[in-house]
C-alpha positions as CSV (number, residue, x, y, z in Angstrom):
1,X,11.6,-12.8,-23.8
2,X,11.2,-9.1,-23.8
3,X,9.7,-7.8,-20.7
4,X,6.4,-6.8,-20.5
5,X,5.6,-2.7,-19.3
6,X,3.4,-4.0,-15.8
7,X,1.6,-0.9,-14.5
8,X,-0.9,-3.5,-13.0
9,X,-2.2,-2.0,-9.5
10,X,-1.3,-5.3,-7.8
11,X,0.1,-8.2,-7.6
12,X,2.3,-5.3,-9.4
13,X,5.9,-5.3,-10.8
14,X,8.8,-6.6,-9.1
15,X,12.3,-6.0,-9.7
16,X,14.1,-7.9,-12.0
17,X,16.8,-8.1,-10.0
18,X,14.6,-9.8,-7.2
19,X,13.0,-12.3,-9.1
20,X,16.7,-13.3,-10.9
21,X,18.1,-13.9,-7.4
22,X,14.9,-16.2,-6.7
23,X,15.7,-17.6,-10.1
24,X,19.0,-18.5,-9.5
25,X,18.2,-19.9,-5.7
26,X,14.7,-21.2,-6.7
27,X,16.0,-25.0,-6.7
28,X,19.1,-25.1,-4.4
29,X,19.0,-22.3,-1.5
30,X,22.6,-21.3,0.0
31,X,23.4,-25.1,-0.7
32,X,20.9,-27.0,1.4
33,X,19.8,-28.3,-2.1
34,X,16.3,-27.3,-0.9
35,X,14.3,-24.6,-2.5
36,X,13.5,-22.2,0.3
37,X,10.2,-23.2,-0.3
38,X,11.1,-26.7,1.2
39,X,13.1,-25.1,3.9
40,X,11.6,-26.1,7.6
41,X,10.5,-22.3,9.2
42,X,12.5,-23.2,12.1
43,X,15.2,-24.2,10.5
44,X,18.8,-21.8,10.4
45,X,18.6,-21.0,6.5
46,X,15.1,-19.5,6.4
47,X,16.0,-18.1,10.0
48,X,18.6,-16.2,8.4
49,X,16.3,-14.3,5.4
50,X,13.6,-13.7,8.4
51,X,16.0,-12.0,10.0
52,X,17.4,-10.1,6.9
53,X,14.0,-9.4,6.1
54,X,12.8,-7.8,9.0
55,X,16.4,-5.7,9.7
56,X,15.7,-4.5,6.0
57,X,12.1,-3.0,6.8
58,X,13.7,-1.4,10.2
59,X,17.0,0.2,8.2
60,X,14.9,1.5,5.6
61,X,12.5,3.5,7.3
62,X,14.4,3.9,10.6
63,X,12.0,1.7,13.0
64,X,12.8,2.9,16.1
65,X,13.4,0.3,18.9
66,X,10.0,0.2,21.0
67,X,8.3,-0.6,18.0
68,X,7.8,-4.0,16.4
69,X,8.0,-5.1,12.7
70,X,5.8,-8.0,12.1
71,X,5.0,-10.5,8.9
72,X,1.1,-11.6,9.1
73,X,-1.0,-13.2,6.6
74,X,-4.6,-12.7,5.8
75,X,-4.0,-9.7,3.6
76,X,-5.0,-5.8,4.5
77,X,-8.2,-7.2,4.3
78,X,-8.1,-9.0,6.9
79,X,-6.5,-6.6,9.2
80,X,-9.8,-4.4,8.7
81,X,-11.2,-6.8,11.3
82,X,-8.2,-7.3,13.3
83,X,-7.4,-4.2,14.1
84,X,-10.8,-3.1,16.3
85,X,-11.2,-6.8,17.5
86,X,-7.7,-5.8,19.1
87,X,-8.0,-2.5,20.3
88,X,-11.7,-1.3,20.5
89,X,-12.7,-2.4,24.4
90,X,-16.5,-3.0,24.9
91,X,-18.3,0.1,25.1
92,X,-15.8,1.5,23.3
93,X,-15.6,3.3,19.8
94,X,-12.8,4.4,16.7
95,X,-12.7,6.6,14.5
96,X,-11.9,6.5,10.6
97,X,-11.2,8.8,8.4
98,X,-12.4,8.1,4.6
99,X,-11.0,9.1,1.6
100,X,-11.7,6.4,-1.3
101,X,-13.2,2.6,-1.9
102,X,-10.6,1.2,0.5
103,X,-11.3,3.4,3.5
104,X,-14.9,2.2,3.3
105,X,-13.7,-1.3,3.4
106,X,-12.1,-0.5,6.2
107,X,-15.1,1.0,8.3
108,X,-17.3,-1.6,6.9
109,X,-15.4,-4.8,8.0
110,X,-14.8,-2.9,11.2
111,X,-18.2,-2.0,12.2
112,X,-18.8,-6.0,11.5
113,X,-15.5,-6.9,14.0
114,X,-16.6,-4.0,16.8
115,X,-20.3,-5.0,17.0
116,X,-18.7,-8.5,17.6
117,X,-17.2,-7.4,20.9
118,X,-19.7,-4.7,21.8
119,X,-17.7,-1.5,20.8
120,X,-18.5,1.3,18.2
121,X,-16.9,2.6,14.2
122,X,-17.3,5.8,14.1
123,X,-16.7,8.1,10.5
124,X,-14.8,11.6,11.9
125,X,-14.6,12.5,8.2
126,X,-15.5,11.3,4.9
127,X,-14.6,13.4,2.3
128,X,-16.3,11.9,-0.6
129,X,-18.7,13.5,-2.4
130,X,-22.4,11.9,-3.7
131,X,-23.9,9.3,-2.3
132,X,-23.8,5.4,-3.6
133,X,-22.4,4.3,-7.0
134,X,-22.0,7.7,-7.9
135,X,-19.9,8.8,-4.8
136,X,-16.9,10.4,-5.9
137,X,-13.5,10.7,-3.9
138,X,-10.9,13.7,-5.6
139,X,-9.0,14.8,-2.2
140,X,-8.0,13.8,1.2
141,X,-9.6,16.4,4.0
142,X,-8.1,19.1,5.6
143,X,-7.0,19.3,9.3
144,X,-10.1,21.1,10.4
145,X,-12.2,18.5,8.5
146,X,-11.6,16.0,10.8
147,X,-13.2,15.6,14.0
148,X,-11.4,13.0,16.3
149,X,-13.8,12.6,19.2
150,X,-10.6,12.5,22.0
151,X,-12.0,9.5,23.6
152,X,-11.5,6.8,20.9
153,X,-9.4,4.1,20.6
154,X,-7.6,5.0,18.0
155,X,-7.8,6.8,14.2
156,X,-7.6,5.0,11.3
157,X,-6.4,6.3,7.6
158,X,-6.0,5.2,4.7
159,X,-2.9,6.9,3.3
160,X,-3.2,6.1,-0.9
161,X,-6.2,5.1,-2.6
162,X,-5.3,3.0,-4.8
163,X,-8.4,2.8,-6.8
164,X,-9.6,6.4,-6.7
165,X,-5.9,7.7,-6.5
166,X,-5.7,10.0,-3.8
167,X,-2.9,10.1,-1.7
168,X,-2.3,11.9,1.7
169,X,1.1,14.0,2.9
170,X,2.4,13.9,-1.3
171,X,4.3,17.3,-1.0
172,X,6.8,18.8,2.0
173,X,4.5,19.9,4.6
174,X,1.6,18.0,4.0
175,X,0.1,16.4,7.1
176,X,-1.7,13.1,8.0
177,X,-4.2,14.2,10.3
178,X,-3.6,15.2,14.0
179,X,-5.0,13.4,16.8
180,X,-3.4,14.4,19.7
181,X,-2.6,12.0,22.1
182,X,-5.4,9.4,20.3
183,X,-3.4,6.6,18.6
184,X,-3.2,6.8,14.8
185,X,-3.3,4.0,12.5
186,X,-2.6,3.9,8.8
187,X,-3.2,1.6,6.1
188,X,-0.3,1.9,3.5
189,X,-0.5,-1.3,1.3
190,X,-0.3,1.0,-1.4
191,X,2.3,3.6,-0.8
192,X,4.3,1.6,1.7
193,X,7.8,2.6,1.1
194,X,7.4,4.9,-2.0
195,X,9.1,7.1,0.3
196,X,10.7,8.0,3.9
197,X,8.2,8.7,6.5
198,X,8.3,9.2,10.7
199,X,7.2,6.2,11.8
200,X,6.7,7.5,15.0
201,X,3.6,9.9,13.3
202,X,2.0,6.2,13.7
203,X,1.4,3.4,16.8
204,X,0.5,1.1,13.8
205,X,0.7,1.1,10.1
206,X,0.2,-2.3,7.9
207,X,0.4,-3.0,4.3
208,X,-0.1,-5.5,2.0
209,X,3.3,-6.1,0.3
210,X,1.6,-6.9,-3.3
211,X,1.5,-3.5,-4.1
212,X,5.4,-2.3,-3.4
213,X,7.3,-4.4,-1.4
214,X,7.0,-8.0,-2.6
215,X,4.3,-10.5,-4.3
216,X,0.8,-11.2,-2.4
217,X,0.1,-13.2,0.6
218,X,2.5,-11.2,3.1
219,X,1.1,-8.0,5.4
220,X,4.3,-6.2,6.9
221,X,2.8,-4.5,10.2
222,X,4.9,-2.1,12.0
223,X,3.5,-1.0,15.3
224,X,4.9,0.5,18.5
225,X,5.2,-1.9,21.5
226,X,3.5,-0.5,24.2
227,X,0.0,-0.1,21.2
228,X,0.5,-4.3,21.0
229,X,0.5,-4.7,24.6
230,X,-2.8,-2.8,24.9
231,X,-4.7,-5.1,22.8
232,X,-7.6,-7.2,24.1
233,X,-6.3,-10.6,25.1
234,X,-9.5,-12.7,24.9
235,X,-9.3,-13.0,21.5
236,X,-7.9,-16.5,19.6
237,X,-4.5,-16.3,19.5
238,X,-4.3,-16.4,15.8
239,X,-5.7,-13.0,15.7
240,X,-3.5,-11.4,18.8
241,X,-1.1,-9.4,17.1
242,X,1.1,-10.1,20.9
243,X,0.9,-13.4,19.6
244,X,3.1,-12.4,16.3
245,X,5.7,-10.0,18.4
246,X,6.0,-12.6,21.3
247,X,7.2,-15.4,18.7
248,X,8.9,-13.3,15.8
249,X,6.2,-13.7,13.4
250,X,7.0,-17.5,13.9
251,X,3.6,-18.2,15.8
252,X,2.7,-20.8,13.2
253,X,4.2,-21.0,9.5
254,X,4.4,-18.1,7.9
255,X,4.4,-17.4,4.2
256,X,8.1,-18.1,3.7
257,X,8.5,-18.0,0.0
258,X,6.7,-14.1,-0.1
259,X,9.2,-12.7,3.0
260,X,12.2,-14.4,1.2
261,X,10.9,-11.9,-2.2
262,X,10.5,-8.8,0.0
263,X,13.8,-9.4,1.5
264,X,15.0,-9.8,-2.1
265,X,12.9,-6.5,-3.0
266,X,14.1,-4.9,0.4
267,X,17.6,-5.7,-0.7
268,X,17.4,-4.2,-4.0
269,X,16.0,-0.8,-2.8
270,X,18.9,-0.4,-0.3
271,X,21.1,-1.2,-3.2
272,X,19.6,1.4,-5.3
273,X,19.9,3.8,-2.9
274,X,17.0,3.5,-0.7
275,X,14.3,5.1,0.0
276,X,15.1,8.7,-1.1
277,X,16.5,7.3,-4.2
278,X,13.4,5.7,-4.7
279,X,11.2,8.8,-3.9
280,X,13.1,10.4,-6.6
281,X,12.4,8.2,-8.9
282,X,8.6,8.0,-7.7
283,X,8.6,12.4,-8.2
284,X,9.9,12.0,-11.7
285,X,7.2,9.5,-12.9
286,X,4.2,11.4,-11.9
287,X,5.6,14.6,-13.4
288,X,6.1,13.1,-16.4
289,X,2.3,11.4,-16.4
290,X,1.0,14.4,-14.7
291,X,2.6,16.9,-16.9
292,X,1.1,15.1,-20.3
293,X,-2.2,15.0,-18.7
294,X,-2.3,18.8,-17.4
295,X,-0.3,19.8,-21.4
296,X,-3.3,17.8,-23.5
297,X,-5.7,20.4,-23.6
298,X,-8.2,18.2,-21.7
299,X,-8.2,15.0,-24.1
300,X,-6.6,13.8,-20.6
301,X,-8.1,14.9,-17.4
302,X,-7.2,13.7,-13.9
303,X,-10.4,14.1,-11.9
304,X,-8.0,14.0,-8.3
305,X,-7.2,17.9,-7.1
306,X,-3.9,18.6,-7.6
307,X,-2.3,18.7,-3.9
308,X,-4.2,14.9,-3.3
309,X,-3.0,13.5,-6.6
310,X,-1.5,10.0,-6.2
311,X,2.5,9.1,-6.9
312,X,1.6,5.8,-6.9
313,X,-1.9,5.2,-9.0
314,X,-2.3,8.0,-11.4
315,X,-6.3,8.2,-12.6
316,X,-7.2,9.8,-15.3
317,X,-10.2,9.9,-18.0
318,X,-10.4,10.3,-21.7
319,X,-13.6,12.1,-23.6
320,X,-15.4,8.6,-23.6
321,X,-15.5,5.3,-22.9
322,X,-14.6,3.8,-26.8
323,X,-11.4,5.8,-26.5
324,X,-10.5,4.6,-23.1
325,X,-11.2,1.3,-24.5
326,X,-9.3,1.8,-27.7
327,X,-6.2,3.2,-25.3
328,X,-5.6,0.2,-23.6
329,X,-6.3,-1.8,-26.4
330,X,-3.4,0.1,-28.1
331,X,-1.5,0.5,-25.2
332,X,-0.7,-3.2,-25.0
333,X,0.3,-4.0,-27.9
334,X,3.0,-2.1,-27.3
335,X,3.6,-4.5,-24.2
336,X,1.9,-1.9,-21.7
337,X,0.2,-4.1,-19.0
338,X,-2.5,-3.2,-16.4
339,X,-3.5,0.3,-17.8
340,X,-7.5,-0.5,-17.6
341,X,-8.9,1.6,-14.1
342,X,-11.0,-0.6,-11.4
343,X,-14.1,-1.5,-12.6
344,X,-16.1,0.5,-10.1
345,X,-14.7,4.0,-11.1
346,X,-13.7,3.3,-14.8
347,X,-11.1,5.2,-17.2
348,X,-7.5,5.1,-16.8
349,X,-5.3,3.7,-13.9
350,X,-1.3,4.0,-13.9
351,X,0.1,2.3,-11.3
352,X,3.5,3.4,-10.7
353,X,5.1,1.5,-7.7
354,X,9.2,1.7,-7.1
355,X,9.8,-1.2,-9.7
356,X,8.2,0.6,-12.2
357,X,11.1,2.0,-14.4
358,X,11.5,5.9,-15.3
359,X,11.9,4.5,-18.8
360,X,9.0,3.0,-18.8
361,X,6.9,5.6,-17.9
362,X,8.6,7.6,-20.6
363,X,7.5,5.4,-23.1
364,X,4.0,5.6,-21.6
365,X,4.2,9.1,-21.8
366,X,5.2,9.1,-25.7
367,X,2.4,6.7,-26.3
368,X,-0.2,9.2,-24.7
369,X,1.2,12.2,-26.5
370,X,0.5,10.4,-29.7
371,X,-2.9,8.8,-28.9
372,X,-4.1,12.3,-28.3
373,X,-2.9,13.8,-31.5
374,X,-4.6,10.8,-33.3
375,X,-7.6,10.8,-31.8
376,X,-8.4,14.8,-30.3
């Protein structure tokens, strides 16, 4: 059956590639005639797509070696709360640095996690604008925006929004923010891989992999050794992330069916060229959505300034809220999936992750071009 056009923000499009291989090894993996899924987590054929699965992460985006690549479960969610029951000492206090709906998710299940062992949140910059339903988030902050008190534990960002579609350090030059010699942490469920980055910018960056990397129910953490050895250690040892890096992300059973799909995914990128090849391909799709929404005369308007617009979640509005309607309506009967923004914000949400075709987007583009003579 024809495949459908998924722009859905996530769980979000896969390659097909990756899910034939799963197809093809679904019932009888390398011979064992096991699925994978039946495959004991300690056993040498799941071993073996751990192992491929974590080299992948640290060949694509050059890991160095003091730093450890980790598969958790829980979600990005979850890590909210790990993260300061980990590394916030009593008495103690972190800042965060907000910039959409996921940001304050972060502060807010933090806050919850630090009062728990007597330590602080602190906000050094939110740059949303309003106040309540009506806040609005269009732009990540400038350097001089953000006020990292020197003392704290660490920073914390949140590098695309996926709802609100802002996305930090988009064009050559742009900057996460600076925080000396205060560890910086970074949320990139969203963005994770869309292109080469320094890992060494970061002591710890986690994602969920439903966005980019893989289907939900995997967090791929990345974080540099000595960072994981400072983490509080009277914590349960579920939540320790020493735990995961002393015992290979073995600790207990891990999600085995969602690594062995990221190292399928992980597999697929290095065969396409990795990740430049894939940040090409990422540039080209948000020129071409960007460039029919700046050319429509404002029958399309992205409400994200230019230098914080998203590669990876493109927003946009239409003159009202029938249209917008009518648009996806339209949209799908053309086999366009997942075009309908996040209920909180409304209008128009393109999700454009690296399994999203250039084609595709094309055709999305066509579509939009004629919507707006038919309906402008």
């Amino acid at each position: 059956m024809p495949r459908a056009l998924n722009f859905n923000a996530g769980p979000a499009a896969l390659p097909l590639p990756a899910l034939e291989r799963a197809q093809a090894e679904l019932l009888d993996f390398g011979g064992s005639g096991m699925s994978i899924m039946e495959q004991s987590h300690r056993g040498k054929e799941y071993d073996a797509v751990h192992e491929e699965a974590l080299s992948l992460v640290r060949e694509l985006l050059d890991v160095p070696a003091d730093y450890d690549v980790l598969f958790m479960q829980g979600g990005a969610t979850q890590q909210f709360a790990t993260i300061p029951m980990n590394f916030i000492a009593p008495g103690k206090s972190a800042d965060y640095v907000v910039t959409g709906a996921w940001g304050e998710k972060a502060v807010s299940e933090g806050q919850m996690a630090a009062t728990m062992v007597g330590a602080q949140l602190r906000v050094a910059c939110d740059a949303g604008q309003g106040e309540g339903k009506s806040k609005k988030y269009t732009r990540v902050p400038s350097a001089s925006e953000v006020k990292v008190d020197a003392g704290a534990s660490y920073v914390h960002v949140t590098s695309n929004e996926t709802i609100h579609g802002v996305q930090y350090a988009t064009e050559p030059g742009a900057r996460f923010p600076v925080t000396g010699d205060v560890p910086l942490v970074c949320d990139m469920s969203s963005d994770f891989m869309w292109k080469k980055i320094d890992v060494t910018r970061f002591s710890l960056i986690y994602a969920g992999a439903q966005k980019n990397i893989g289907p939900s129910g995997v967090v791929v953490v990345i974080a540099k050794k000595d960072f994981v050895a400072s983490g509080r250690k009277d914590l349960p040892t579920i939540f320790q992330y020493r735990v995961a890096a002393e015992n290979n992300s073995l600790y207990n059973t891990p999600p085995t069916f969602g690594i062995y799909l990221i190292r399928n995914v992980l597999s697929w990128v290095k065969g396409e060229g990795g990740l430049p090849e894939m940040e090409k391909r990422n540039r080209e799709k948000g020129r071409i959505l960007y460039g029919v929404i700046d050319a429509s005369s404002g029958f399309y308007s992205c409400p994200v300034e230019r230098p914080s617009r998203s590669f990876m979640n493109v927003v946009f509005r239409l003159p009202t809220v029938e249209l917008e309607d009518s648009f996806v309506i339209e949209a799908k009967k053309l086999k366009m999936v997942g075009l309908k923004g996040h209920r909180s914000v409304g209008g128009i949400r393109v999700s454009s992750y690296n399994a999203v075709k250039v084609e595709w987007v094309k055709a999305l583009a066509d579509f939009m071009a004629d919507f707006a003579k038919s309906n402008g």
